[in-house]
VEXGU-165711 format. One record per residue: residue in three letters; x, y, z of N, C-alpha, C in turn. Coordinates in steps of 0.001 Angstrom, whole numbers, padded with zeros to 6 digits, always signed. Example, Ala and Ser with C-alpha at 12.3 -4.5 7.8 and 13.67 -1.06 7.14 Angstrom:
% VEXGU-165711
ALA+013190-005690+007800+012300-004500+007800+013200-003300+007800SER+012850-002250+007080+013670-001060+007140+012900+000030+007870
This chain:
% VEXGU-165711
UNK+040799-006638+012680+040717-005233+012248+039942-004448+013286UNK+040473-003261+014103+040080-002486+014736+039151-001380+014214UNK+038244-000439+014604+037321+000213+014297+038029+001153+013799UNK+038973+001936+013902+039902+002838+013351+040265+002374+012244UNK+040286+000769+011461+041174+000732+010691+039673+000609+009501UNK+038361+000469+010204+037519+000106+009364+037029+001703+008988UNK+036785+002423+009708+036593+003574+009614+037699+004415+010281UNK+038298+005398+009307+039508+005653+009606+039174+007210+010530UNK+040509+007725+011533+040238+008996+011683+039711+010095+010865UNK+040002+010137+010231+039253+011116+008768+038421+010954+008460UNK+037518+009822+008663+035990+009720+008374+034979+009900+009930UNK+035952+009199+010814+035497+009522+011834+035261+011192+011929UNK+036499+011955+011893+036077+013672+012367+035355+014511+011526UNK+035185+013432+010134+034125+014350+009315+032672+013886+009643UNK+032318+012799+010003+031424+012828+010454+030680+013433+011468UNK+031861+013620+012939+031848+014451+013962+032261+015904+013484UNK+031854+016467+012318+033009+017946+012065+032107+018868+012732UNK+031146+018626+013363+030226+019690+014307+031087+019890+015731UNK+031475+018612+015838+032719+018305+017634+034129+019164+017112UNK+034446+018555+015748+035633+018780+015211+036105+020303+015267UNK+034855+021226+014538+034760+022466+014588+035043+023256+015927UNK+034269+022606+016889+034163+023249+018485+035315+022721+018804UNK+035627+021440+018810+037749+021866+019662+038263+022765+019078UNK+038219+022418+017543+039282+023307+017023+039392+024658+017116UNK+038234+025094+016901+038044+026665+018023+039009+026718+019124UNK+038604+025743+020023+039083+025909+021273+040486+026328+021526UNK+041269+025353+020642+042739+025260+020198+042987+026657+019767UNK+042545+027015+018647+043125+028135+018039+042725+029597+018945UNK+041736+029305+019987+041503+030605+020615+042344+030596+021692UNK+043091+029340+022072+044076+029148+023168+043029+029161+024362UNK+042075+028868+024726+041290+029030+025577+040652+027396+025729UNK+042117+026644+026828+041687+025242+027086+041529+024979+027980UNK+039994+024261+028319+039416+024142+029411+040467+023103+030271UNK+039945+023240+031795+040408+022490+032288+039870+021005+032857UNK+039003+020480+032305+038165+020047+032155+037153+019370+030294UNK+037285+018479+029849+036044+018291+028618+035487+016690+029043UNK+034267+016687+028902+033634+015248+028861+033264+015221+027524UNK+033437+014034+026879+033528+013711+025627+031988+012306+026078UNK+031041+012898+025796+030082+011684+025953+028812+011474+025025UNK+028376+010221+024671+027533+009767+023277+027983+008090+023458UNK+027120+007838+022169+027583+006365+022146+029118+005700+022015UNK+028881+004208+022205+030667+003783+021978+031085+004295+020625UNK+032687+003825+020541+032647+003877+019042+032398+004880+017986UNK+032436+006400+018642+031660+007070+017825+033164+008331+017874UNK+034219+007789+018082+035238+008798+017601+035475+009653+018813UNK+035343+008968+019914+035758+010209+021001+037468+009707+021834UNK+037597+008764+021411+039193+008393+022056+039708+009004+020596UNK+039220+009040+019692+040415+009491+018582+040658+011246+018663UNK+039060+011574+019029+039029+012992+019023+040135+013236+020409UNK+039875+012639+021094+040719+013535+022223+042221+013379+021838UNK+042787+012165+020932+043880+012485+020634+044424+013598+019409UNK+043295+013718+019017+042903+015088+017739+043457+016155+018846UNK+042909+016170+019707+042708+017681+020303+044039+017785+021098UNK+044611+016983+021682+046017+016830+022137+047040+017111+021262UNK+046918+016740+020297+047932+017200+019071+047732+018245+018610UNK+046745+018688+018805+046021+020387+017928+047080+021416+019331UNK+046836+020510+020844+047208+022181+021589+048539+021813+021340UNK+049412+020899+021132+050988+020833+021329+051593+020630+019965UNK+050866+020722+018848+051758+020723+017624+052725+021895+018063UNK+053710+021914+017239+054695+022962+017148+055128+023501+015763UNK+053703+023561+015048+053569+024517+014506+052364+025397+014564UNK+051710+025252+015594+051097+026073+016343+049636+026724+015524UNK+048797+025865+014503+047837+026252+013746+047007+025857+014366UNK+046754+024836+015259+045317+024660+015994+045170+023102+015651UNK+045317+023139+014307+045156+022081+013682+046593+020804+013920UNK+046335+019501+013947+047824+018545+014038+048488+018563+012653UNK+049974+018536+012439+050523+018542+011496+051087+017401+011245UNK+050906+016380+012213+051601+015209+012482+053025+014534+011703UNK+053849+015603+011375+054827+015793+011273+056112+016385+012351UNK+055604+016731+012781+056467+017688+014225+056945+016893+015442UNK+057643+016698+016231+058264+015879+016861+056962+015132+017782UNK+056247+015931+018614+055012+016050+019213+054163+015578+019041UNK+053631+015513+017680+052556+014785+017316+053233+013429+017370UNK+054270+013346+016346+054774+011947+016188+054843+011315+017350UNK+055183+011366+018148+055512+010996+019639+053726+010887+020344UNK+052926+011502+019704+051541+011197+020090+050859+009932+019274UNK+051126+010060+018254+050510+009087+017129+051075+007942+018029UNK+052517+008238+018143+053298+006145+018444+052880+005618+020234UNK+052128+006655+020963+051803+006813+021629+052901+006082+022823UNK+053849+007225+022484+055121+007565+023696+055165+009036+024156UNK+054290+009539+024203+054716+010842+024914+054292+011057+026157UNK+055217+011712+027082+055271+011256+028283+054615+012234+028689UNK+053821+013326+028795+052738+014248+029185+050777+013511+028344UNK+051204+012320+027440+049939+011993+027321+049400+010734+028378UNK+048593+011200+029486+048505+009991+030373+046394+009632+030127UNK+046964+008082+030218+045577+007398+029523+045233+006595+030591UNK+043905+006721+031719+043285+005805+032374+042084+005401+032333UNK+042066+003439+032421+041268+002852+032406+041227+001929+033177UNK+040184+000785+033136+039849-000005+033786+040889-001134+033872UNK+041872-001591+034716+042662-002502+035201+042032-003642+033979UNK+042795-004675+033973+042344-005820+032754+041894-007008+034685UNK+040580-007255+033577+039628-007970+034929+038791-007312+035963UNK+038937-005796+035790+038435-005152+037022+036757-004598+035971UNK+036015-004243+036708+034230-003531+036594+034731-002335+036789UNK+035436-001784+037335+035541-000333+037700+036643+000332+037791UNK+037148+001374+038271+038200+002687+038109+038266+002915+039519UNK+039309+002446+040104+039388+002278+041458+040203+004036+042330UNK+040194+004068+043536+040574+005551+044097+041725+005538+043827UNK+042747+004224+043911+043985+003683+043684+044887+004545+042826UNK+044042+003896+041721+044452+004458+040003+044636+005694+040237UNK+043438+006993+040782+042894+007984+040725+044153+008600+041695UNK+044326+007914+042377+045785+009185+043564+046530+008285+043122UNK+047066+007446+042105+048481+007283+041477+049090+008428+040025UNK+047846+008400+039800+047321+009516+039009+048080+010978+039366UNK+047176+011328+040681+047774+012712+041254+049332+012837+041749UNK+049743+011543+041597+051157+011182+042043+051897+011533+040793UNK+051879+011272+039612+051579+011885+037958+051707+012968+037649UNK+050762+013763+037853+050772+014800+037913+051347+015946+038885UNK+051808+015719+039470+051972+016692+040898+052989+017629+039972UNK+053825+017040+039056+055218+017945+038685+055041+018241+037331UNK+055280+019351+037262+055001+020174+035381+055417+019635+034406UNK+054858+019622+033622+054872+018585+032732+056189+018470+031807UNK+056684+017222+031369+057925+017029+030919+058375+018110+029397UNK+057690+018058+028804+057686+018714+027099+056373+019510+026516UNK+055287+018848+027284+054272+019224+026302+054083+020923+026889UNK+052954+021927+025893+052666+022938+026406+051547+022552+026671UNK+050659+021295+026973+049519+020768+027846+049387+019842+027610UNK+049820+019301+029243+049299+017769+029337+048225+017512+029069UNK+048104+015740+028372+046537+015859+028702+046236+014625+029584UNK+045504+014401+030578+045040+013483+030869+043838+012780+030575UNK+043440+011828+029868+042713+011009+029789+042068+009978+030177UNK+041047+009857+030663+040235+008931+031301+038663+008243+030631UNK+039346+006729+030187+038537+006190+029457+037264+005209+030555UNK+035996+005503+030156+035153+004752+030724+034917+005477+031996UNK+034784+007170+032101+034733+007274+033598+033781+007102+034272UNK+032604+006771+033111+031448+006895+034336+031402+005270+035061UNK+032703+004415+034968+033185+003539+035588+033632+003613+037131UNK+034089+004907+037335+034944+005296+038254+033862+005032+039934UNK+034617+004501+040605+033500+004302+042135+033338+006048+042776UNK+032636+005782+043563+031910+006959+043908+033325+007952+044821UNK+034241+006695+045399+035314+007309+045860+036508+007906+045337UNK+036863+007113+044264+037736+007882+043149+037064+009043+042107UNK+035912+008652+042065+035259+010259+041498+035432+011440+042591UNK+035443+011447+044231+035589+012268+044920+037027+013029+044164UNK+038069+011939+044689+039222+012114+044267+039788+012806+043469UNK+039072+012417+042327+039103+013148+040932+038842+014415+040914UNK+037694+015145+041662+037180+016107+041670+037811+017039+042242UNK+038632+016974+043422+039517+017384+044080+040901+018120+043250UNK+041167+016829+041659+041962+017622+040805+041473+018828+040147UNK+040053+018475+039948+039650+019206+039242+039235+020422+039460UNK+038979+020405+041040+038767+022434+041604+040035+023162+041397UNK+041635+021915+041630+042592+022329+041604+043687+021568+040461UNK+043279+021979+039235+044237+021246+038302+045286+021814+038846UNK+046354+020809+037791+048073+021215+037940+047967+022039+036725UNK+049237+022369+036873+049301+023843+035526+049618+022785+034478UNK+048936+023980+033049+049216+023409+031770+048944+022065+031993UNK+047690+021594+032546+047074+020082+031994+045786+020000+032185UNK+044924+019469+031266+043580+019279+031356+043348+018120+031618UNK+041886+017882+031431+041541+016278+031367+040294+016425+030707UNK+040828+014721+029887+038995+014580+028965+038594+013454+029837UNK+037479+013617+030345+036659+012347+030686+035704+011585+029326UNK+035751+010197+029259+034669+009776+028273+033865+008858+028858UNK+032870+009391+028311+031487+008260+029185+030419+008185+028469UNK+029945+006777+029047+028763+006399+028330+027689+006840+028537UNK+027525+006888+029843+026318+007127+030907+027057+008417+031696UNK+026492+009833+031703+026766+011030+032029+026266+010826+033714UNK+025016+009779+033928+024147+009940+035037+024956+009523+036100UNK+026093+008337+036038+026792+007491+036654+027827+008555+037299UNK+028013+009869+036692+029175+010743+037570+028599+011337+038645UNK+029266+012178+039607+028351+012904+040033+028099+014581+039922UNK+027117+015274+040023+026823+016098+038885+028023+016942+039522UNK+028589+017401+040589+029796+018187+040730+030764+017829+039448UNK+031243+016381+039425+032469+016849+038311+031662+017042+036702UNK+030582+016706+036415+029878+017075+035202+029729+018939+035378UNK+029809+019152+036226+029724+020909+036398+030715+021350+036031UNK+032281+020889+036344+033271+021199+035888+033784+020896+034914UNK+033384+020214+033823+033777+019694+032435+032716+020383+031179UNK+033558+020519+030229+033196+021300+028977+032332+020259+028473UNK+031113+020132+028019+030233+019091+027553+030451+018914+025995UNK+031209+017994+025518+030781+017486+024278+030287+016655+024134UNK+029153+016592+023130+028621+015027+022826+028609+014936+020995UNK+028983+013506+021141+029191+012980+019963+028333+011922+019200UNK+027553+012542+018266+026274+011899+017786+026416+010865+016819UNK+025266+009360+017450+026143+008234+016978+025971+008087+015626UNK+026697+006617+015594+026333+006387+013648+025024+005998+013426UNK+024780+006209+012353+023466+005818+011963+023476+004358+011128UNK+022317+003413+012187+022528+001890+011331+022793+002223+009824UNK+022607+002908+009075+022290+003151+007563+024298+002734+007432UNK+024591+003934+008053+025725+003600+007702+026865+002795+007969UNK+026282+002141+009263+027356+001015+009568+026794-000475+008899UNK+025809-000453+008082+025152-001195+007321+025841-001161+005826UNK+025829+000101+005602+027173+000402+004340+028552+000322+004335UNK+029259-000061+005918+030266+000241+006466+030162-001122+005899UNK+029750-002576+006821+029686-003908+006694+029147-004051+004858UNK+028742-003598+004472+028782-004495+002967+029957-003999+001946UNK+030325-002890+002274+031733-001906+001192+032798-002553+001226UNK+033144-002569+002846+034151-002906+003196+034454-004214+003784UNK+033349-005111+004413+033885-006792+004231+032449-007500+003265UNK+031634-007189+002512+031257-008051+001803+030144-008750+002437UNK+029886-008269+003510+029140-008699+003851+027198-009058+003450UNK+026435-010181+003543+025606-010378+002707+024539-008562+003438UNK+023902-008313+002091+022553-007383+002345+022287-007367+003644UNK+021250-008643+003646+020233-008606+004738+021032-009024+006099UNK+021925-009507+006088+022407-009794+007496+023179-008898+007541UNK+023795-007637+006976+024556-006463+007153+023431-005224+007594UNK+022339-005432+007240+020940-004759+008104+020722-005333+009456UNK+020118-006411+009547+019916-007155+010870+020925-006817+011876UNK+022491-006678+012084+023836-006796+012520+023665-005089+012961UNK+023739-004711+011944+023608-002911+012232+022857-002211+012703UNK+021450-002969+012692+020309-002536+013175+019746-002989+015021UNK+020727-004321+014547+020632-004843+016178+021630-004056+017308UNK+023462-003846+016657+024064-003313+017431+023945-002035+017898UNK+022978-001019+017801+022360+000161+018429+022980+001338+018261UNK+023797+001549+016838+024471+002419+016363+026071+002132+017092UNK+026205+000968+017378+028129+000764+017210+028465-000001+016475UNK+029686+000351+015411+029917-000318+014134+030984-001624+015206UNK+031788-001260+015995+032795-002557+016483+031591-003499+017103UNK+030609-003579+017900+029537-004363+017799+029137-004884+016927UNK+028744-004365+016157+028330-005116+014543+028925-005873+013940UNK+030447-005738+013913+031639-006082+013688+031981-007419+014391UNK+031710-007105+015627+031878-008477+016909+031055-009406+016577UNK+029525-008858+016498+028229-009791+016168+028723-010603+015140UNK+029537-010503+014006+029752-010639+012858+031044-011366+012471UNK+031978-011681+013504+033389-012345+013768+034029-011346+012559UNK+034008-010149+012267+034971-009458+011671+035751-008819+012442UNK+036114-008678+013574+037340-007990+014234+038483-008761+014410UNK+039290-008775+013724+040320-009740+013596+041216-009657+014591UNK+041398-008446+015654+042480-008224+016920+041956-008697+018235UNK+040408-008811+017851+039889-009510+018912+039782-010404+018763UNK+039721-011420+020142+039501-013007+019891+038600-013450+019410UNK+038492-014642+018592+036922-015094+018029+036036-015297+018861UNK+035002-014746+018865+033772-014715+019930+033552-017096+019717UNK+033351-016876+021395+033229-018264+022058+031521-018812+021519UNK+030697-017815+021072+029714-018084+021129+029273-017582+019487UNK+028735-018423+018617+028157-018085+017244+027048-016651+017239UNK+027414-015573+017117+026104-014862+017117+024981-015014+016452UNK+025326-015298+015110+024425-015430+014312+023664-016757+014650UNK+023897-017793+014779+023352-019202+015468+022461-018808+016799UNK+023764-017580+017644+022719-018084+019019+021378-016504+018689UNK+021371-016384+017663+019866-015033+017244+018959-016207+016488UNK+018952-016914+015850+018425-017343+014898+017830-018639+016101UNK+018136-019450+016866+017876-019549+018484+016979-018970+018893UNK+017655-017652+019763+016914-017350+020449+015873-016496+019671UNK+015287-016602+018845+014469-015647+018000+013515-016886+017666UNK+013560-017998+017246+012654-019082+016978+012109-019708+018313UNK+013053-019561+019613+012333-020207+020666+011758-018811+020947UNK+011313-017407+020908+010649-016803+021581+009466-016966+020618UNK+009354-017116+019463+008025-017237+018349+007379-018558+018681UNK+008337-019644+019373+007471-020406+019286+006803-020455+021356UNK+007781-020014+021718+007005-020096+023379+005759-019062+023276UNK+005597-017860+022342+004449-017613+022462+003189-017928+021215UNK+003826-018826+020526+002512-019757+019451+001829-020966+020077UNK+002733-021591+021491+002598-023095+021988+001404-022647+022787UNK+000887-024057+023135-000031-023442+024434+000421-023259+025596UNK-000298-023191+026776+000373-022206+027893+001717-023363+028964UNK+000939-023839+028920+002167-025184+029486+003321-025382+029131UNK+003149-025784+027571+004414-025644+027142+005464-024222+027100UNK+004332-023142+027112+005320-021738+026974+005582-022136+027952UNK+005285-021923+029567+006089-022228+030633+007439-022966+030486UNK+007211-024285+029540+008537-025142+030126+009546-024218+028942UNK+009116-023587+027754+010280-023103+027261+010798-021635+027553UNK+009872-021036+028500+010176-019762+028963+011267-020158+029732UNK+011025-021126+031256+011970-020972+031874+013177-021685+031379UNK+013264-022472+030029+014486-023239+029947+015306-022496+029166UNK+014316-021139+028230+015436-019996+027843+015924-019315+029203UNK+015348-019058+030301+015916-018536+030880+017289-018900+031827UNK+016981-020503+031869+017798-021404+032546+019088-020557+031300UNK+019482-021067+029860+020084-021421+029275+021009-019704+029033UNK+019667-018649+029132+020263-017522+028532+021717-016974+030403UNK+021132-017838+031612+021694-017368+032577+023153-018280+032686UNK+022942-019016+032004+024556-020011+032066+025799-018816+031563UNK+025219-017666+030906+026025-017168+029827+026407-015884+030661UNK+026139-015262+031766+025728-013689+032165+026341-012653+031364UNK+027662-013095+031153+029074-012209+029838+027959-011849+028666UNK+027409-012262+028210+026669-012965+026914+025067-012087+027261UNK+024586-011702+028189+023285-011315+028508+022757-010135+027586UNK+023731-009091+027368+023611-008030+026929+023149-008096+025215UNK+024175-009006+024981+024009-009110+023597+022411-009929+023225UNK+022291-010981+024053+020965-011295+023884+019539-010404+024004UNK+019585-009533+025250+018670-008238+025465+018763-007813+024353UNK+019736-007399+023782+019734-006266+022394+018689-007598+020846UNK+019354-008702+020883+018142-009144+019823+016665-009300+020398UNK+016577-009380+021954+014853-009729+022019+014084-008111+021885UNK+014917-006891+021600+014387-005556+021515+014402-005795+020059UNK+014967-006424+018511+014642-006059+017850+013028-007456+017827UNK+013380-008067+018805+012229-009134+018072+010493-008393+019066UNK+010709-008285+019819+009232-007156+020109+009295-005943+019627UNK+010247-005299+018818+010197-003922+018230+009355-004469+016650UNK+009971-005507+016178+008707-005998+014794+007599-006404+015466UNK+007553-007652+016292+006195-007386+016642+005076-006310+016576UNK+005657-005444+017521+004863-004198+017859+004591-003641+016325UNK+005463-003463+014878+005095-002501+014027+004694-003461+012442UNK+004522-004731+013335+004692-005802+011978+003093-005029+011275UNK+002008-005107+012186+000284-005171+011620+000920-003618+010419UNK+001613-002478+010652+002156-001236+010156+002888-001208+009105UNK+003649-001905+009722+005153-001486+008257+005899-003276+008239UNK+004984-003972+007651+005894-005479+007591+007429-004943+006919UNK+007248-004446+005932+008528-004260+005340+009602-003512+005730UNK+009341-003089+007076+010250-002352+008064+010740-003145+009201UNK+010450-004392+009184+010973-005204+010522+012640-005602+010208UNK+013523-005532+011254+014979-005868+011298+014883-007307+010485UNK+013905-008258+011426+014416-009781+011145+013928-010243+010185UNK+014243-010011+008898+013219-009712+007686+013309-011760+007695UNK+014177-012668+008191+014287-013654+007766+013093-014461+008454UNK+012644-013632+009636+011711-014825+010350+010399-013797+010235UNK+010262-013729+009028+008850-012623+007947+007463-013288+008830UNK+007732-014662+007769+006450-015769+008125+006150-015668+009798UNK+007258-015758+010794+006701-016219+012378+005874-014906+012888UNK+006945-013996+012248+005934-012662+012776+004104-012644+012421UNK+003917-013074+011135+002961-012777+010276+002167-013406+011011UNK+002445-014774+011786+001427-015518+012406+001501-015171+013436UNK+002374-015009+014237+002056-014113+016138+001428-013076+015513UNK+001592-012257+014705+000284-010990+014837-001160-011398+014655UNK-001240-012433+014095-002750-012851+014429-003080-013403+015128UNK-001999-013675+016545-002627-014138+017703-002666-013407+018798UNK-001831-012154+019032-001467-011573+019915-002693-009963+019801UNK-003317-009360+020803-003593-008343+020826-002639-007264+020557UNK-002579-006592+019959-001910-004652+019437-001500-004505+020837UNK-002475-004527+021825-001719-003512+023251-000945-004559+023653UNK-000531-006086+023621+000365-006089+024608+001791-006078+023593UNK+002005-005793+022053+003352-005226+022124+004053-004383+022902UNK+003785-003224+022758+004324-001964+023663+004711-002310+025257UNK+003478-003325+025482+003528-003860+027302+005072-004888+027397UNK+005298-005494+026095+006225-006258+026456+007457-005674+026280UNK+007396-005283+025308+008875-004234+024853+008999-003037+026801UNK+008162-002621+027203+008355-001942+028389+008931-002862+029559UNK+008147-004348+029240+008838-005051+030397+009707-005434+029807UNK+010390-005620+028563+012192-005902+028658+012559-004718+029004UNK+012269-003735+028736+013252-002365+029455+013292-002560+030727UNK+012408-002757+031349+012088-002824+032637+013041-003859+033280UNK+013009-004987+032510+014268-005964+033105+015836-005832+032842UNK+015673-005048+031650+017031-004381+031530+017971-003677+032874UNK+017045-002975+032882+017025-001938+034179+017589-002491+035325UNK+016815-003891+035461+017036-004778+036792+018185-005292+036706UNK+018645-005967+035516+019882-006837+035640+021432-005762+035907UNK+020996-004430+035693+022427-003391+035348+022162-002920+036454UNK+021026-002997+037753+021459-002590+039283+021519-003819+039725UNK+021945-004872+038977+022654-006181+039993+021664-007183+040286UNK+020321-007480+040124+019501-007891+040212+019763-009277+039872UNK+018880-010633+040609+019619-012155+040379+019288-012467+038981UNK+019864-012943+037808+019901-012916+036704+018780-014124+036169UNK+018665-015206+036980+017934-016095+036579+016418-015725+036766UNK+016528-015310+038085+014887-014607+038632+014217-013696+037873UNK+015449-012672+037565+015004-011436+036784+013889-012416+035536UNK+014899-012459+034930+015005-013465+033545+013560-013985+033332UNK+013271-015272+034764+011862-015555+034485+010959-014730+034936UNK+011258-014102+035855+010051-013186+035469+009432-012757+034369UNK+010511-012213+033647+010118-011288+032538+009320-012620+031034UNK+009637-013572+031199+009602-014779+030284+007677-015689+030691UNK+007942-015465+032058+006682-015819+032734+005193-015035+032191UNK+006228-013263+032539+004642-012211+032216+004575-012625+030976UNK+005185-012786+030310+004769-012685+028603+003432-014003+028229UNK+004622-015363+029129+003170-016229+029011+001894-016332+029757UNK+001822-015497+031102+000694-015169+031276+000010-014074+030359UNK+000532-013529+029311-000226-012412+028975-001518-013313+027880UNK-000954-014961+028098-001168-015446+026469-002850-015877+026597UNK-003196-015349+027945-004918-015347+027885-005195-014523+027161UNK-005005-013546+026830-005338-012358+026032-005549-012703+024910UNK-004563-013807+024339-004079-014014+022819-005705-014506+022004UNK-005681-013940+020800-007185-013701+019702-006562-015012+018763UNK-007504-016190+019047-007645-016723+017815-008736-016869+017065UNK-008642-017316+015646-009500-017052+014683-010669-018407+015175
């Protein structure tokens, strides 16, 4: 089951009806940019919106709004219409090559077959290399008639600010764990507390949560147990910093050995060691506010060994290594480093 089918378009644009409102303006004032960046978190309704807004300028019944009855839309929904062009990342490729980008302009060069505006679409642009963004930009001082383009991106910083100058800024504000927490128990049954943990870990994307959770049925079954490899890596970080210092060493670096066999897999692990120093840091505060409500007890006892200031210090150095591994940085090195400071911090550590 795909994210569309769990949360449907209609819940998606009412949630977004602040975005929803501003195309639809746009549409009905006939005043379409040539140019929109559609950017916010994954998952949050911006590939559906842009096909919202494609059907709003070329329905042919001409309300602003899609009637998805009309030849146009239909032909958009089954996604055969030959003025809707969709680019992304090659299957196997990291990036959006110049290639794509002047096969593209090869595309476009001639007016468009039916629609009264093409649209072009470009998924993941802040993918695009620094040379096909030139490229791109080049369309964009000089679109072709009657066609726009939506760019969608994750990271706005990754373009460069010329083509962000030329695009209409929407952003689309994500879900809130609350509700992809209600999403996972309504609609697959999922238990309470691990429909919190799941929602709270995936950082406001419900198909994450979903993945974490082996509920996406179009995707392949994840190779790796999520729930097994959290419940893992969440007991070896409680216990490398309860052991004494020797031993943290040998289990710092053998998570790190183990977490680098995986690199595909890295991301998802970063995202549980932020909820496991985010309780740390607020356990002495709000126990009853921590994600990993299941490992209550380990917390209860690292807070009486650990000083207050070095939560915040550690949660900064996983950001900090975050940082490192997404400009390419060697994954194992990174890794112990960051596994190392923690057990040197463990002179600090207050026992009774």
């Amino acid at each position: 089951m795909v994210i569309d089918q769990t949360m449907s378009d209609f819940d998606q644009m009412q949630y977004q009806s602040k975005t929803v409102s501003e195309l639809t303006i746009i549409i009905q004032t006939k005043k379409i940019p040539n140019a929109l960046l559609f950017y916010g978190n994954e998952n949050t309704g911006r590939k559906e919106a842009a096909f919202f807004f494609a059907k709003g300028c070329n329905c042919l019944k001409g309300t602003g709004l899609a009637c998805n009855t009309c030849k146009s839309c239909r032909k958009i929904n089954a996604k055969s219409h030959p003025d809707i062009l969709c680019i992304d990342r090659l299957k196997g490729k990291k990036i959006i090559s110049i290639s794509q980008i002047r096969e593209l302009g090869l595309a476009i060069s001639s007016k468009p077959n039916e629609a009264k505006f093409r649209m072009v679409l470009i998924l993941n642009a802040d993918l695009m290399n620094r040379q096909a963004q030139n490229a791109l930009l080049k369309m964009l001082e000089e679109p072709p008639e009657k066609t726009f383009f939506i760019l969608i991106a994750n990271k706005t910083s990754l373009l460069v600010p010329t083509i962000i100058s030329r695009c209409r800024k929407i952003r689309f504000k994500p879900l809130t764990a609350r509700l992809i927490e209600q999403c996972l128990i309504n609609e697959f049954k999922v238990d309470r507390q691990m429909a919190a943990i799941a929602s709270k870990t995936a950082d406001s994307d419900l198909k994450k949560a979903m993945m974490y959770l082996n509920l996406n049925q179009d995707d392949e079954k994840n190779e790796v147990d999520w729930i097994k490899k959290r419940k893992w890596l969440l007991k070896t970080l409680a216990s490398m910093i309860q052991t004494d210092t020797n031993e943290s060493i040998s289990k710092g670096l053998m998570l790190s050995q183990k977490l680098s066999l995986n690199p595909d897999l890295i991301d998802d692990a970063i995202a549980i060691m932020k909820t496991f120093f985010r309780d740390l840091m607020i356990f002495n505060l709000y126990p009853e506010k921590i994600v990993n409500l299941d490992f209550f007890d380990s917390f209860a006892d690292i807070s009486q060994m650990v000083e207050t200031k070095k939560n915040p210090e550690w949660i900064e150095d996983l950001y900090e290594t975050e940082k490192r591994l997404a400009a390419n940085s060697t994954l194992r090195l990174t890794l112990d480093k960051f596994f190392l400071k923690i057990v040197a911090d463990k002179g600090n550590l207050i026992y009774d």
